[in-house]
C-alpha positions as CSV (number, residue, x, y, z in Angstrom):
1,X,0.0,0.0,0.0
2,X,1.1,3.2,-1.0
3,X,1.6,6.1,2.0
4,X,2.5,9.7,0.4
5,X,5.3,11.3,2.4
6,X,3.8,14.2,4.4
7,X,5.6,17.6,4.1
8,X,6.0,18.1,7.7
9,X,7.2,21.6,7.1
10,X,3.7,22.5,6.4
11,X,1.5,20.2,8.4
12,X,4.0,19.8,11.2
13,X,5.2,16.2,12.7
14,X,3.0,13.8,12.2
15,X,4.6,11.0,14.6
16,X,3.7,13.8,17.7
17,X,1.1,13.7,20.0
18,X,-0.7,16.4,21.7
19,X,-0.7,16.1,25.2
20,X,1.8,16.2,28.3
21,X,5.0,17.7,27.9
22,X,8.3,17.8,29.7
23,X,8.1,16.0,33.3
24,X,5.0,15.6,33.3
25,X,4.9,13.5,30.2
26,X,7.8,11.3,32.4
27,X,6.0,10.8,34.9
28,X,2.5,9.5,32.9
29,X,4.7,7.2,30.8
30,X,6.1,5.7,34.2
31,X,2.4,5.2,34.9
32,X,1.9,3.2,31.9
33,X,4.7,1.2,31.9
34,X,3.8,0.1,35.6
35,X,0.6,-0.8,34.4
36,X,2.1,-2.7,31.5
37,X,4.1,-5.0,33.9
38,X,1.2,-5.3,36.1
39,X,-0.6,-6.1,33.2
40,X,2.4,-8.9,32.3
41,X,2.3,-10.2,36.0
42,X,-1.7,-10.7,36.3
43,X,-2.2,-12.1,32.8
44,X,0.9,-13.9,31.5
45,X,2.2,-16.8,33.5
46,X,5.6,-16.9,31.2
47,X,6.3,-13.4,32.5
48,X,5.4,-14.8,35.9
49,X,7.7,-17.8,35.9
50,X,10.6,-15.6,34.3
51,X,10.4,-13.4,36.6
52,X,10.9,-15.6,39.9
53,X,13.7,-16.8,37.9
54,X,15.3,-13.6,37.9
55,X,14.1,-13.1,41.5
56,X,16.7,-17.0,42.6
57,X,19.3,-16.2,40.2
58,X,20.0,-12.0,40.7
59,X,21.4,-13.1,43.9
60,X,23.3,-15.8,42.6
61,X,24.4,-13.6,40.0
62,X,26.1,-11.0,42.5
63,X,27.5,-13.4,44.6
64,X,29.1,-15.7,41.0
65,X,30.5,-12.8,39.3
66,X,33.7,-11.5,40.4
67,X,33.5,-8.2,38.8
68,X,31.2,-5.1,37.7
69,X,31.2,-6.1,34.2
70,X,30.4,-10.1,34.6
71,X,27.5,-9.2,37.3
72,X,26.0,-7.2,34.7
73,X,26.3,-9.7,32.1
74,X,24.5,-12.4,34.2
75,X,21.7,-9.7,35.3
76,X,21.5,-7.8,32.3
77,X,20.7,-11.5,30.3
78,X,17.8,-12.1,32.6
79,X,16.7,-8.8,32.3
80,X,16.7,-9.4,28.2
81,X,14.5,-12.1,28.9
82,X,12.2,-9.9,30.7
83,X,12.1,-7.5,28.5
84,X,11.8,-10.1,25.0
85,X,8.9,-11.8,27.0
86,X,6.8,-7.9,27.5
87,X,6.9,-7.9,23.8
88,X,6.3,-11.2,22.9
89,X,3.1,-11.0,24.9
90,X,1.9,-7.4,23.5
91,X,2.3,-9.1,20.0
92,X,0.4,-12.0,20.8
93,X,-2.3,-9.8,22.9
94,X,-2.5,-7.6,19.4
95,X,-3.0,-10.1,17.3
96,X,-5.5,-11.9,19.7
97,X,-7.6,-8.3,19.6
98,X,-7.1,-8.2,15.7
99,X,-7.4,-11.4,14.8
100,X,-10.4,-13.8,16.1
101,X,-9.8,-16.1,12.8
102,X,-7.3,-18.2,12.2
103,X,-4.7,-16.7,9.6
104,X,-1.6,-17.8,8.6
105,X,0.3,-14.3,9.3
106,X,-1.1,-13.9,12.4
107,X,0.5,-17.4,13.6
108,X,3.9,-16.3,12.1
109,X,3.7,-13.1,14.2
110,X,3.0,-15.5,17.7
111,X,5.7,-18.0,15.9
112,X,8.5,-15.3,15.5
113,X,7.7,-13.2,19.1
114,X,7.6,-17.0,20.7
115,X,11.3,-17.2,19.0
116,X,12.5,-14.0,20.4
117,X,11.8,-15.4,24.1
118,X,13.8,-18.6,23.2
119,X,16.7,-17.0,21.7
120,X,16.9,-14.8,25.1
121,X,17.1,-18.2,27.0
122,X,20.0,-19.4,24.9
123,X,21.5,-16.3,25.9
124,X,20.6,-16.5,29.0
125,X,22.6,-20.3,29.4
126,X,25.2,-19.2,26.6
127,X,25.8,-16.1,29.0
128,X,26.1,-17.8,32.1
129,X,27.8,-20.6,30.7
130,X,31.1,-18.5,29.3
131,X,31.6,-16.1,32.5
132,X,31.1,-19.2,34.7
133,X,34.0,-21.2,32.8
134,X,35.6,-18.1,31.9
């Protein structure tokens, strides 16, 4: 599908919303995104069990790594997780909304978010596995 380009010299930016600006635009995005992970932690058990993962293995992690850097590695992996999983479930909430029949692009899009989550796992051992042999 064709989209002319807008000439945002004359209409202005089209990507901007009205609305809060500044701080106070901080401070309602922090409200959303707490609802988001509330959201997560009532509705998606995946998000659930990842994160009591994180919860037994963030101490582990400061205790195993013996510097700044490989702590961060080992948290910052589990945190990717986290963060691959939000998305994975807005995806699959979208296309849940959008899509009450079956349609082959709308399994692709589950398929490939559902991917995303794995491939954070395997980083997740791969991770672990190299600063804890390292």
């Amino acid at each position: 599908m064709y989209v002319p380009r807008v000439n945002w010299i004359l209409c202005g930016n089209p990507v901007s919303k009205p609305g809060k600006k500044g701080l106070a635009r901080v401070i309602a995005a922090t409200g959303y995104s707490v609802a988001g992970l509330k959201a997560a932690f009532k509705h998606e058990t995946a998000f659930r069990q990842e994160l009591a993962l994180l919860l037994m293995l963030v101490p582990l992690a400061l205790w195993l790594g013996d510097n700044g850097v490989e702590r961060a590695l080992l948290i910052g992996s589990l945190l990717l997780v986290l963060i691959v999983e939000l998305v994975n479930s807005a995806i699959e909430a979208v296309v849940d909304r959008f899509g009450g029949e079956l349609h082959a692009l709308s399994g692709r899009a589950k398929d490939i978010a559902s991917a995303a989550v794995f491939i954070a796992l395997i980083n997740v051992f791969v991770v672990w596995l190299l600063v804890m042999t390292g």
